[in-house]
N, C-alpha and C positions, 0 to 999 in steps of 0.2 A: 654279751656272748654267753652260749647256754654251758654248759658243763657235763660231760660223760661221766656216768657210774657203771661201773665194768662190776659185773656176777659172777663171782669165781665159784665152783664148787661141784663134786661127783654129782654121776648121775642119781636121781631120785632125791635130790638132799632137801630138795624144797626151792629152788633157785628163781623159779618162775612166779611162786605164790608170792617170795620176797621182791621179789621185780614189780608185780603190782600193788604190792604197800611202798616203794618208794615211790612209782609213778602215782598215787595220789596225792606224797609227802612234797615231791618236788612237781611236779606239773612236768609230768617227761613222756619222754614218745619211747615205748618200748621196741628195740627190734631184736628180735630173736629167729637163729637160724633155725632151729625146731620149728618154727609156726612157718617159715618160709617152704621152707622146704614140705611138709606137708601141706602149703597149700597148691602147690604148683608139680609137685610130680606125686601124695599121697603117699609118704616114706617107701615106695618101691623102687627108689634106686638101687639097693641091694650093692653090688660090689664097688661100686664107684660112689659111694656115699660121700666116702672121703676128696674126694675131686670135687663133687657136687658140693660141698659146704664148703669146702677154703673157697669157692667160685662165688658165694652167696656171702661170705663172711667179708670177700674182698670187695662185694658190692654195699653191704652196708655200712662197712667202716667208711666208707668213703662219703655216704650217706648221714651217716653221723655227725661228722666233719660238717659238712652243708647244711645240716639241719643246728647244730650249736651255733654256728657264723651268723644262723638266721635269728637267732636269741633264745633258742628251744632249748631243753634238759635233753638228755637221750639216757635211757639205761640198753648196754648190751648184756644180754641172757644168752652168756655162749657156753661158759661153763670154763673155759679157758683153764684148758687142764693140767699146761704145762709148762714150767718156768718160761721156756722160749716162746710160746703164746702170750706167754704176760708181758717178756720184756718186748717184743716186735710191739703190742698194740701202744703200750706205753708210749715206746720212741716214735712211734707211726703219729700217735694225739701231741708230742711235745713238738713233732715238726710242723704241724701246724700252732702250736702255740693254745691248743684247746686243751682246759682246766678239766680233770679227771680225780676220780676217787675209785680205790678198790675197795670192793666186800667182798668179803668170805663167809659162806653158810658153810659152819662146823658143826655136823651133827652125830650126835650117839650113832654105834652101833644098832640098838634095838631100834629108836624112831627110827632111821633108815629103812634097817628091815622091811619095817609095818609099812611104808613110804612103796613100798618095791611091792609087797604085797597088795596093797591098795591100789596101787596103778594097774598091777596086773588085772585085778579084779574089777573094775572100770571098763579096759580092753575088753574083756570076756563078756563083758554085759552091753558092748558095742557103745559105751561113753567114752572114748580114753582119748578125743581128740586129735592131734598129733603126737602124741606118746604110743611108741612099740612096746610090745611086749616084749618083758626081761626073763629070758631062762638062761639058766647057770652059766652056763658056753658065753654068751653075751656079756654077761655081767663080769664072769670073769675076765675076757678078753679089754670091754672100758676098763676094768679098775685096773690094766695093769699099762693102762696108757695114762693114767692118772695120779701127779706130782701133787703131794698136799705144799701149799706155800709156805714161806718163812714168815714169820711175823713181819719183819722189816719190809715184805713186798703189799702188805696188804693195810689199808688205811682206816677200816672199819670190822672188826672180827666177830662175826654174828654165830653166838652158840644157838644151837636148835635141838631141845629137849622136852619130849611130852612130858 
């Protein structure tokens, strides 16, 4: 049976780039609500975002689930921002009885920064993929939806310092 590794961490921390050094490390199928969702509505759901992703989140965890039974790795790249997101998926992967690990990308304020800046600058040059632009209003609004974890919830503590 495969094993889930859950991607904790704010936006811009680096979550996605560490998503695919573990899927080369473990042979894992990434899913990520970011890439879902921009492939299928191009991040213009605007006020129902949030309806839009727990919809997508609860399709993939379940996905997850199917794809470890099947003997595959899975990394989820949610960002799982908040104690009660961590503990729901946790109890969600123990009732099926599917083997999980957390990581936490803990990174400087300054890398951050640059991180926010460099995306935005991406955006602007029509490279940014499924990544929105972050202006102040935004950014403030995620970070104040955003619980950094306890040591004791996380199994893997990944500092991130240029």
């Amino acid at each position: 049976m495969g094993k889930v590794y859950l991607i904790c961490g704010k936006i811009c921390s680096g979550k996605s780039y560490y998503a695919k050094s573990l899927k080369e490390k473990y042979n894992a199928v990434i899913l990520s609500t970011d890439e879902v969702t921009y492939d299928l509505i191009n991040n213009e759901q605007g006020e129902f975002y949030n309806i839009f992703a727990q919809r997508v989140n609860n399709y993939l965890k379940k996905k997850a689930v199917e794809i470890c039974k099947a003997g595959a790795n899975v990394i989820l790249d949610w960002g799982f921002w908040t104690k009660e997101n961590r503990a729901d998926i946790s109890a969600y992967l123990k009732s099926y009885d599917i083997s999980f690990e957390w990581h936490y990308i803990d990174i400087d304020d300054d890398t951050w920064n640059r991180n926010i800046e460099e995306r935005n600058k991406r955006i602007e040059e029509g490279n940014g993929g499924s990544d929105f632009y972050m202006d102040e209003g935004l950014l403030n609004k995620l970070l104040s939806m955003f619980e950094t974890p306890d040591k004791a919830e996380i199994d893997v503590w990944y500092e991130l310092n240029r």
